[in-house]
C-alpha positions as CSV (number, residue, x, y, z in Angstrom):
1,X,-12.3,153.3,51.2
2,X,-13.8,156.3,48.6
3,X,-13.4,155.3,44.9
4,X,-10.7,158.7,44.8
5,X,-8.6,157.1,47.3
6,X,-8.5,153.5,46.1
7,X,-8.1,154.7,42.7
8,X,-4.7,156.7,43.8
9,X,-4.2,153.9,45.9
10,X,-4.4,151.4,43.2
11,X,-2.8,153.6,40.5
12,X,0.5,154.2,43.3
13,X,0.4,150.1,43.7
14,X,0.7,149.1,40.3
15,X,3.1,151.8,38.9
16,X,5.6,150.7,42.1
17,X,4.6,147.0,40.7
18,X,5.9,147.9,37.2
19,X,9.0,149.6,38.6
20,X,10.2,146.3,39.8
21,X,9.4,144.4,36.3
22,X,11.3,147.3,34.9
23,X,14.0,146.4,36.9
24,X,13.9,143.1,35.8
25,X,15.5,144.0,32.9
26,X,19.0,144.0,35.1
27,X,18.6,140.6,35.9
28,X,18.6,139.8,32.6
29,X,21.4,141.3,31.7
30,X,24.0,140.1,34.5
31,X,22.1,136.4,33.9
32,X,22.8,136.4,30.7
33,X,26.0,138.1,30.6
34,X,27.7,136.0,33.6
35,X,26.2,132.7,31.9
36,X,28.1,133.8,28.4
37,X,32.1,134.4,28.0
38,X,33.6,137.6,28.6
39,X,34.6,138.5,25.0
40,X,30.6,139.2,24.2
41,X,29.7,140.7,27.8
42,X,29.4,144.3,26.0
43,X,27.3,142.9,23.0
44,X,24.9,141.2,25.6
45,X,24.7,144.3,27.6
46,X,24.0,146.3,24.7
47,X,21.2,144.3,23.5
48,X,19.7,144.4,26.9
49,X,19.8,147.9,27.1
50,X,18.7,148.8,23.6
51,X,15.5,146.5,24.1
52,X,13.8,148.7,26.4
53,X,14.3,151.4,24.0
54,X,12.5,149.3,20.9
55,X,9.9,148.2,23.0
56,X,9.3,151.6,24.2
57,X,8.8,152.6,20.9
58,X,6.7,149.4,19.0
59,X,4.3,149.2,21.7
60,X,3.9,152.9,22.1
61,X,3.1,153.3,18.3
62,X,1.5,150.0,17.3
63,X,1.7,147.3,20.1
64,X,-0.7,148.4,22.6
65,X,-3.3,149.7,20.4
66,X,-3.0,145.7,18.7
67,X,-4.0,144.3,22.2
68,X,-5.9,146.3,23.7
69,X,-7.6,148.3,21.3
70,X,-11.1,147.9,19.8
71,X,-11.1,145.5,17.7
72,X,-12.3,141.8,16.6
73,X,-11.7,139.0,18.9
74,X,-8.5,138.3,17.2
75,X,-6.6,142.3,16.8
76,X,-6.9,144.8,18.5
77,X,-7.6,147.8,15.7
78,X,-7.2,151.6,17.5
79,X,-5.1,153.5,20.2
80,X,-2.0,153.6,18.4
81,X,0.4,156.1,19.7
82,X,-2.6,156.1,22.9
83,X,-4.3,158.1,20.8
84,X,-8.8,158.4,21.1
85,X,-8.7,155.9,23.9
86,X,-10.3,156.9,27.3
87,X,-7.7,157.7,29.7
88,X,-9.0,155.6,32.4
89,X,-8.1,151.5,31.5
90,X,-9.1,148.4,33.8
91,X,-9.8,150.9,36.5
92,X,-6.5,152.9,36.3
93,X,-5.2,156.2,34.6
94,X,-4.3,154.9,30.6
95,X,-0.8,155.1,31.1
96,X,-0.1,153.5,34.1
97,X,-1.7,150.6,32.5
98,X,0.3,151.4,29.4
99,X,3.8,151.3,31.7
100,X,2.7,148.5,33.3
101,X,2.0,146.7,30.0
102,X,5.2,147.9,28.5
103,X,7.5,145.9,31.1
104,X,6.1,143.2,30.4
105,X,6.1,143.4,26.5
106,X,10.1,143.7,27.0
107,X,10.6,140.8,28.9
108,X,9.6,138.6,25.7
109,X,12.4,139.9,23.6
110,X,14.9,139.9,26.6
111,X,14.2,136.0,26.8
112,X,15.0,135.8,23.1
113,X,18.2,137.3,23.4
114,X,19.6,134.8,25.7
115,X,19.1,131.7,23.8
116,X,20.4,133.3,20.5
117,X,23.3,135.0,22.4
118,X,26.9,134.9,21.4
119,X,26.8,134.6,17.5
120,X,24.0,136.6,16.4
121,X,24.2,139.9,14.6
122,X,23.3,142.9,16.6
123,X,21.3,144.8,13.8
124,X,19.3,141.2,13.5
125,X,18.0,140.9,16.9
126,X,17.1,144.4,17.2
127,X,14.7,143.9,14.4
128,X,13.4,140.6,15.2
129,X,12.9,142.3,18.6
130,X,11.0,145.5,18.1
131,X,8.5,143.1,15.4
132,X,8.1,140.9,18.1
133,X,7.1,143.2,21.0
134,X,5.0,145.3,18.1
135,X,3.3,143.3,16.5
136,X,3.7,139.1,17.6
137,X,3.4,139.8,21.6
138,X,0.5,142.1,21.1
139,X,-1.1,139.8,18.7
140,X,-1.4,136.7,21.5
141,X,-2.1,139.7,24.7
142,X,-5.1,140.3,22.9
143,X,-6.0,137.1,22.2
144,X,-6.2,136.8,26.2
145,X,-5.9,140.1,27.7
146,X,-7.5,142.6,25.6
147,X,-11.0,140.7,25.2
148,X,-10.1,138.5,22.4
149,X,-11.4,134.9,21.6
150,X,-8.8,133.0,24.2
151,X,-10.6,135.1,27.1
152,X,-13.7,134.7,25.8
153,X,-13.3,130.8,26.5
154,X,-11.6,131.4,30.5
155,X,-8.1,130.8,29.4
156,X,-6.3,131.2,32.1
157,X,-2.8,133.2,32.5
158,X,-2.9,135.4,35.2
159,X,0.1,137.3,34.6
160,X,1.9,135.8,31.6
161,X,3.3,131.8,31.7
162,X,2.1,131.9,28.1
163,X,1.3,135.3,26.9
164,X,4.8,136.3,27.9
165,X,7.0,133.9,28.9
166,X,6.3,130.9,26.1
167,X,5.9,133.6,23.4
168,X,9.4,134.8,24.3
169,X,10.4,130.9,24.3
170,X,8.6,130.3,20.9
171,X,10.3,132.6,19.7
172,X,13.9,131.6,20.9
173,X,13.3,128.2,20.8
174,X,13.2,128.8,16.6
175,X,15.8,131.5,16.7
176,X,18.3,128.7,18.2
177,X,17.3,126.2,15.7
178,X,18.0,128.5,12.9
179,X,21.0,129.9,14.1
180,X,22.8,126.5,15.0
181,X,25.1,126.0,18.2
182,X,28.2,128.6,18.7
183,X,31.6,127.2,17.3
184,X,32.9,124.1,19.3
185,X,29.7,123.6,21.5
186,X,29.3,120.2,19.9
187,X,32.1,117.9,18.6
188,X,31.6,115.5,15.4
189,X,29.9,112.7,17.1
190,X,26.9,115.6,18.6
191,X,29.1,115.2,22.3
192,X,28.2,118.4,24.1
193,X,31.1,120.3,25.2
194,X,30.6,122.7,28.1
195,X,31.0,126.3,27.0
196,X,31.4,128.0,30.9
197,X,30.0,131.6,31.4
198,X,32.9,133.8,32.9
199,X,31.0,135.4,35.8
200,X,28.3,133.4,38.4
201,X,28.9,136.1,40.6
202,X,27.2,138.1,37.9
203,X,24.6,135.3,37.5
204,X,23.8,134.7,41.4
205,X,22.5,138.6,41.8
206,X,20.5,138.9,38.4
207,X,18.5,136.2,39.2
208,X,18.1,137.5,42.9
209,X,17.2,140.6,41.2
210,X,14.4,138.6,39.5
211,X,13.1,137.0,41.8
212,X,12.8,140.4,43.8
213,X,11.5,141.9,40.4
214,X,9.1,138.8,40.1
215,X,6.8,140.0,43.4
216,X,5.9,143.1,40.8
217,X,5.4,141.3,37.7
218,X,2.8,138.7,39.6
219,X,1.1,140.5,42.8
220,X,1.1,143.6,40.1
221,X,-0.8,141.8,37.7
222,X,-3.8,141.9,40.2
223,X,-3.8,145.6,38.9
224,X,-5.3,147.1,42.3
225,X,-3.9,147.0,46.0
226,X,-6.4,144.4,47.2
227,X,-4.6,143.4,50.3
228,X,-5.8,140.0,50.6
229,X,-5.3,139.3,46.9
230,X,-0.9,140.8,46.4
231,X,-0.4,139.1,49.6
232,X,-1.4,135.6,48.6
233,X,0.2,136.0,45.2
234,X,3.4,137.0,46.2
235,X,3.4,134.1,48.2
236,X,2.7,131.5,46.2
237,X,5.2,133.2,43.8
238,X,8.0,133.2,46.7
239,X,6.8,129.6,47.9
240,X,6.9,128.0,43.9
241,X,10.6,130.0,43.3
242,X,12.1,128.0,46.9
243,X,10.7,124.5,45.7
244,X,11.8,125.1,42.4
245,X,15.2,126.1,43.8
246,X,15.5,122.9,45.8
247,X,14.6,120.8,43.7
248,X,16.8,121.9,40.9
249,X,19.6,121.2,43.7
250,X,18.6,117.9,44.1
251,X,17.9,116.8,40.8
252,X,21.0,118.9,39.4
253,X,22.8,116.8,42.2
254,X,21.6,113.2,41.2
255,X,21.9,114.0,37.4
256,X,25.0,115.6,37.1
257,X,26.9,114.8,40.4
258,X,27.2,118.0,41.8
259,X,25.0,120.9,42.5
260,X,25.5,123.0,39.4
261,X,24.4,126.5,40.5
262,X,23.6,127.7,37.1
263,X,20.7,124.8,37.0
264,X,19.7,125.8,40.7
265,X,19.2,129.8,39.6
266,X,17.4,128.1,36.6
267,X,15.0,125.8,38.2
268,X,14.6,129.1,40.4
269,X,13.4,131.2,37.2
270,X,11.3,128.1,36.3
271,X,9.6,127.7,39.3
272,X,8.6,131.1,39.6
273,X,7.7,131.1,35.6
274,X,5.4,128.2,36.0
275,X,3.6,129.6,39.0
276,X,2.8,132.8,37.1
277,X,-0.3,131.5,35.1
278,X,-1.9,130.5,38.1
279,X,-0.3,132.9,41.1
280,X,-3.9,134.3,41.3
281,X,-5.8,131.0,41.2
282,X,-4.1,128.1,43.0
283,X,-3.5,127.2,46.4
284,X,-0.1,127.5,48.4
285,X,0.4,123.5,48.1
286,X,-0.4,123.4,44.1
287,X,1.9,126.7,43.9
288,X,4.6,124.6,45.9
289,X,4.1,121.6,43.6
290,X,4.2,123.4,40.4
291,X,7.7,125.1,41.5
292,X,9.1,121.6,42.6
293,X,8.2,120.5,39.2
294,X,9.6,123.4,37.0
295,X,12.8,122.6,38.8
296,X,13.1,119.0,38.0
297,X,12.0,120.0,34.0
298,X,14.4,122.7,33.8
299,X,17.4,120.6,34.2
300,X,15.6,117.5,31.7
301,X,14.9,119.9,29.7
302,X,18.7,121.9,29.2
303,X,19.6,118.0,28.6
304,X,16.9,117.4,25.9
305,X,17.9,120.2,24.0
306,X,21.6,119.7,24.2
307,X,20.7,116.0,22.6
308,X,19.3,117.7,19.9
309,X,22.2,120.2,19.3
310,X,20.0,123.4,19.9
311,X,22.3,125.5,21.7
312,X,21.0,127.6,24.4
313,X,23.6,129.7,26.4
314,X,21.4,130.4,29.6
315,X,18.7,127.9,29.3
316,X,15.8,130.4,28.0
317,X,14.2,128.5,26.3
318,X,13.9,125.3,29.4
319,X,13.5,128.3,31.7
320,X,10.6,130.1,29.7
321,X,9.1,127.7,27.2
322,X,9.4,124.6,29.0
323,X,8.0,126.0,32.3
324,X,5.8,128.4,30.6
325,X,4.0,125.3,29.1
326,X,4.0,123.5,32.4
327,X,2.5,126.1,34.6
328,X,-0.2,127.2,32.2
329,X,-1.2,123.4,31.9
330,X,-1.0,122.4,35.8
331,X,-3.2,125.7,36.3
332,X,-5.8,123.8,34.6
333,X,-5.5,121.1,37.0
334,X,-5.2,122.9,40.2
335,X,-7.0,126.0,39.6
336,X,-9.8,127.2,42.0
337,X,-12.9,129.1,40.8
338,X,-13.3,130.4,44.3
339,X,-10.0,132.3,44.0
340,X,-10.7,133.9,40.5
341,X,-11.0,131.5,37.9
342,X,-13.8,130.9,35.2
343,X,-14.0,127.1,36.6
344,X,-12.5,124.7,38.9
345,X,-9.9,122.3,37.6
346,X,-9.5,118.9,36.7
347,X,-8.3,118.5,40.5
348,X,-11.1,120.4,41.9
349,X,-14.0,118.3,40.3
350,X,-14.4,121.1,37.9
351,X,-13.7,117.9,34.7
352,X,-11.5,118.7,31.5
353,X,-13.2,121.6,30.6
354,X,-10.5,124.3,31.9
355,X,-7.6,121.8,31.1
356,X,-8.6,121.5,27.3
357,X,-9.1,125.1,27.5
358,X,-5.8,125.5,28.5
359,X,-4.3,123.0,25.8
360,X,-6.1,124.7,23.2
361,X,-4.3,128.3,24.3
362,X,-0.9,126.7,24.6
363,X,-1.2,124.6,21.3
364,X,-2.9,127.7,19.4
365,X,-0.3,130.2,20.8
366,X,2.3,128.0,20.1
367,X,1.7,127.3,16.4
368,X,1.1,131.3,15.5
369,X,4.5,132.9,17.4
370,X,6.5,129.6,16.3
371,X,5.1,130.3,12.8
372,X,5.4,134.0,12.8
373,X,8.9,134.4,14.4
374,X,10.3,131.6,11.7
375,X,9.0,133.6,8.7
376,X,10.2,136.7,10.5
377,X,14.0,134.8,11.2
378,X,14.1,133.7,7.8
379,X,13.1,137.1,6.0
380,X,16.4,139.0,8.5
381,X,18.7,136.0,7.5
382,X,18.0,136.5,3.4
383,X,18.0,140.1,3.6
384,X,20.9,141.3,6.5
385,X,21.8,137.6,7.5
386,X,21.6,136.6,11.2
387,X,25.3,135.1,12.0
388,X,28.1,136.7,12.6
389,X,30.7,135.3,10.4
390,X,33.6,132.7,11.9
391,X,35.9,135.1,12.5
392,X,34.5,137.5,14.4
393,X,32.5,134.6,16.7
394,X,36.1,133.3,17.5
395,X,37.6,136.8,18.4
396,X,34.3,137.7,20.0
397,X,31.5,140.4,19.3
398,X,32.4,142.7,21.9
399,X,35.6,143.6,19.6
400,X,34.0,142.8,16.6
401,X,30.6,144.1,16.7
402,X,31.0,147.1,20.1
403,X,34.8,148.1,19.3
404,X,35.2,147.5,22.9
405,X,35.4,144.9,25.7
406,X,34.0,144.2,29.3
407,X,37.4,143.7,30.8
408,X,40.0,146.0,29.1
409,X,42.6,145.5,32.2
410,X,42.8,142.5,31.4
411,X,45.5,143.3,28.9
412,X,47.4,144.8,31.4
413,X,48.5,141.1,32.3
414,X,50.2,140.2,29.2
415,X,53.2,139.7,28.7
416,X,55.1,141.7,26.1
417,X,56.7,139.6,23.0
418,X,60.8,139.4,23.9
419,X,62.8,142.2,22.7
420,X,59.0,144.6,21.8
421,X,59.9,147.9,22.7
422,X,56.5,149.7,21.2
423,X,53.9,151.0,23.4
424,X,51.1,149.7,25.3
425,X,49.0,151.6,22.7
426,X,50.1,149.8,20.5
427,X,48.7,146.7,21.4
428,X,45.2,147.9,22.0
429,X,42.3,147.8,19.9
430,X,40.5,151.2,19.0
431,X,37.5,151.4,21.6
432,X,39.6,150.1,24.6
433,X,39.4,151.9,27.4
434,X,42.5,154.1,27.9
């Protein structure tokens, strides 16, 4: 093949690639909505949505140019707004690499807003959100994508267990903390008391739309149609989802004594998280066995967190943390420098060296967003707070934050007080739908 036509072969790849990740964004939202209650489906769809907006405009303006601008090995220090950069980057036109990057940037804030769901102010997470995907997310790419002092050592993350999905989890695991649990999730004693989403129908196709939307955000990362290459990523990436899936049945089954299909889709998502540090690098076994592990984690790892009263609505943080961790680690273990990577792994003969690599990525990564994104919660709660008050968590933020609900006919069902002669107006809040 010429250089013209792989480079509009390559260039057609990735953009359909990034299209799919895009469309992750509607898994998201129908996970996260179905897995909350009906009175904040609006507010959860809305924060979705407005997300891509933000993102659009932090990494535009400042985000990209922090990772992958000229810098020093730890910022990135030019190309904001995609200005004075060359318009060709990693061997495609700047901004399809720049839409491709984008995508991804979103996903961190959309794993935020599921683990903070149902009692956070809107106006809070849309700030913590656009400083995250500006400035924290950008801060760690660089560190590993955009020729920073993580790369420099061969950490490896092909397509984002860490850079993406544990910064998001950082980030949501401190959000929870700070937050506390949603009204009646725990009683007195610390007993958890199952708060049930109002929708798996909703939950069953977003994470089917993930999964579909996964296939772009990994074989995409290759960031050229190499045949041999996005056919062996996706997969590993379809092969570590299915063992994460069955496994998550099984366990779910023994742990909790019946198949929870929430913790199925979940050890789904966290098979096919773990797998995405080392899509490009491991072996179709190792990709199986990291899936089958993220399955069994997810579900200890919901548990764990429930002990400690950090309430998580969807999981997010067992999903994307948990099984971010996991999968950067075992990439370290079963990675193969014949398929890409700087060495072989621990399993491989290749020693420690790539496995303490890989510690000292997670652990440094780790410390900086969980640092950064506490100072950043804290300065939104003293200045605009970041709970809704009692009130309107009990009536719900769809009313109290939208001015409108999910489900309006559902009023059409009740029944009228005896001897209430108004109108059906009259018993509707001001944003229903008429």
């Amino acid at each position: 093949m010429d250089p013209q036509t792989k480079y509009i072969v390559d260039t057609i790849w990735v953009l359909l690639a990034a299209f799919l990740v895009f469309f992750m964004n509607a898994g998201f939202a129908l996970v996260e909505s179905g897995l909350c209650r009906a009175k904040n489906t609006v507010n959860i769809l809305a924060k979705n949505f407005i997300v891509f907006g933000l993102t659009v405009i932090g990494f535009w303006t400042l985000g990209y140019g922090l990772m992958f601008g000229g810098g020093n090995a730890f910022i990135g220090g030019e190309g904001f707004l995609l200005s004075g950069l060359d318009k060709n980057a990693f061997g495609l036109p700047l901004y399809a690499f720049f839409f491709f990057q984008l995508c991804f940037a979103v996903t961190a804030a959309t794993i935020v807003s599921g683990a903070v769901a149902e009692r956070i102010k809107l106006q809070s997470f849309m700030l913590f959100a656009v400083v995250l995907t500006a400035l924290i997310y950008p801060i760690v790419g660089h560190w590993v994508w955009g020729g920073g002092w993580l790369g420099d050592k061969g950490f490896a993350d092909f397509a984002g267990s860490t850079v993406v999905h544990s910064v998001g989890g950082w980030a949501a695991l401190v959000g929870a903390a700070l937050l506390g649990p949603r009204l009646g999730k725990f009683s007195r004693s610390g007993k958890v008391r199952p708060i049930p989403g109002h929708n798996m129908s909703l939950v069953t196709l977003g994470g089917l739309v993930l999964w579909l939307g996964w296939f772009g955000f990994n074989a995409g990362s290759e960031l050229a149609a190499n045949p041999d290459a996005i056919a062996r990523i996706a997969t590993a990436t379809a092969i570590s989802a299915a063992f994460g899936t069955v496994t998550a049945t099984a366990w779910a089954w023994k742990r909790c004594g019946t198949p929870d299909l929430s913790l199925i889709i979940n050890g789904m998502l966290g098979g096919l998280v773990g797998v995405t540090a080392g899509c490009r690098f491991v072996e179709l076994p190792a990709a199986a066995g990291i899936g089958a592990l993220c399955g069994v984690l997810v579900i200890e790892a919901v548990q764990f967190f429930d002990r400690r009263q950090i309430d998580d609505p969807v999981g997010a943080i067992s999903v994307h943390l948990v099984c971010g961790v996991t999968g950067t680690l075992a990439t370290g273990l079963v990675g193969k420098e014949s398929l890409g990577m700087a060495r072989d792994g621990l399993f491989y003969g290749g020693g420690l060296d790539q496995l303490l690599v890989q510690m000292q990525g997670v652990g440094a990564i780790g410390l900086f967003v969980a640092s950064a994104s506490f100072l950043l919660w804290l300065a939104i709660d003293k200045t605009i707070g970041l709970r809704v008050s009692e009130e309107d968590e009990l009536v719900g933020l769809d009313i109290s934050e939208m001015g409108m609900e999910a489900y309006p006919v559902a009023r059409d069902h009740i029944s009228m007080p005896q001897g209430f002669h108004g109108t059906e107006e009259a018993v509707l809040r001001p944003g229903s739908a008429t």
